[in-house]
C-alpha positions, 0 to 999 in steps of 0.5 A: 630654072633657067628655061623661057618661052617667048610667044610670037603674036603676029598674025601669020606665025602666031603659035598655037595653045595645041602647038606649045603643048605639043613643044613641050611633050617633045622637050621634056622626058619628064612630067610637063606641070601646067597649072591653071589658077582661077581657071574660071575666068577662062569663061571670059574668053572671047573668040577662044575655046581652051576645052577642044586644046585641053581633051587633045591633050589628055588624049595624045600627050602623055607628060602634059598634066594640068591642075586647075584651080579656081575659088569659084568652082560652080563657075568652073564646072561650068565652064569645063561641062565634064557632064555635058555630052556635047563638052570635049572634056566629056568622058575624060577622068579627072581627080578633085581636090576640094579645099575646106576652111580648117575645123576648130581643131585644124586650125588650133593646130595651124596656128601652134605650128606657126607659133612654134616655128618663130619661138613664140608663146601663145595661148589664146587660140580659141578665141582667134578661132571664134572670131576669125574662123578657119581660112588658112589665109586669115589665120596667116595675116592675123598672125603676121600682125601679132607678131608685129604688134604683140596685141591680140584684139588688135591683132584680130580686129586688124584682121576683120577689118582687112578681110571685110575690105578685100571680100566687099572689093571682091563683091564689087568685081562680082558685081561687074556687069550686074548693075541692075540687079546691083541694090538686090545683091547687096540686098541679098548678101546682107538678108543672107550674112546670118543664113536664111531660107529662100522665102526669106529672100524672097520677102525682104526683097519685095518689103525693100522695093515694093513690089513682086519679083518672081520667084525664077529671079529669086532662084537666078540670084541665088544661084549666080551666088552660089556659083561664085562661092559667096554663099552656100546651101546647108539644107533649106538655108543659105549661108554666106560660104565663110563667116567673114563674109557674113560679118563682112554684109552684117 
């Protein structure tokens, strides 16, 4: 847009978060976008608190909005504390937009309007839902690679076999950090890819190693999972949060 800004890093002038936002209320007369994407890898930071900056701004810069976006929004609410008292984000009102895979319906209808914008006659759009479901993502790619190839099944297997790959890397980056728990999240994840409840876990857990675990680690597994929106809690049952990650640990 032909706008820029440079950062000064060096020690004795180095710009502050809370001055760049003050910078950009001064120049702008219109509404400053600031837009945080995987905002909950700012739990990661060391040595920096984002939240003190972030309440200074809602209270005082009236253009300077921020959306944040995360696909692991346990972490995220952990990090922002919006109910914790002690968090300066305490008491600030905020809107949540929660994004969901499509319904079998949504994404019939996704997927004929993608059809349609590039002329193309297709029929068989149950059976992509059936077997890719209804991330908006995976509906894309499958459909870049039949038009590229024209081949349903290959096409579809084309596309499970990407996302299996992509979800197992990403578990790995979860997995970070975690290697002595590393065998019991695997474990996990591949106990859970069909759903089940917590005794379950618990069970398989202790068959697979042959000895007790008590039942605060269970939960702790289970939570660091949900957290990171690898699974979720339908009732007394845990899911893996999207079918391909199901099929991606079965």
């Amino acid at each position: 847009m032909g706008n820029e800004i440079k950062f000064n890093w060096k020690k004795n002038e180095r710009l502050s978060f809370a001055s760049l936002l003050d910078s950009l209320e001064q120049a702008s007369k219109d509404n400053v976008i600031i837009v945080l994407d995987e905002a909950q890898e700012l739990v990661k930071l060391r040595g920096v608190n984002v939240l003190p900056v972030l309440a200074y701004a809602y209270d005082n810069l009236k253009r300077v909005k921020f959306i944040m976006s995360g696909s692991e929004m346990g972490l995220l609410y952990d990090y922002l504390r919006i109910e914790d008292p002690e968090s300066p984000l305490f008491g600030r009102v905020f809107s949540t937009v929660e994004l969901k895979p499509f319904s079998r319906e949504e994404a019939i209808e996704f997927l004929k309007r993608g059809f349609q914008e590039v002329n193309v006659d297709f029929k068989d759009y149950e059976i992509v839902y059936e077997k890719i479901g209804g991330i908006p993502g995976w509906l894309t790619y499958f459909g870049f690679i039949y038009l590229e190839t024209k081949k349903l099944d290959f096409a579809i297997n084309q596309t499970l076999e990407y996302a299996r790959k992509v979800i197992l890397k990403e578990f790995e980056n979860f997995l970070h950090g975690r290697e002595v728990a590393r065998k019991r999240y695997l474990y996990i994840m591949r106990t859970l890819s069909k759903c089940g409840k917590w005794s379950d876990v618990k069970r398989a857990l202790e068959l697979e190693e042959g000895i007790e675990i008590s039942d605060s680690e269970i939960y702790n597994y289970l939570t660091q999972l949900i957290k990171h929106s690898w699974i979720i809690k339908e009732g007394e049952k845990y899911c893996p949060s999207e079918p391909l990650i199901g099929l991606a640990f079965s």
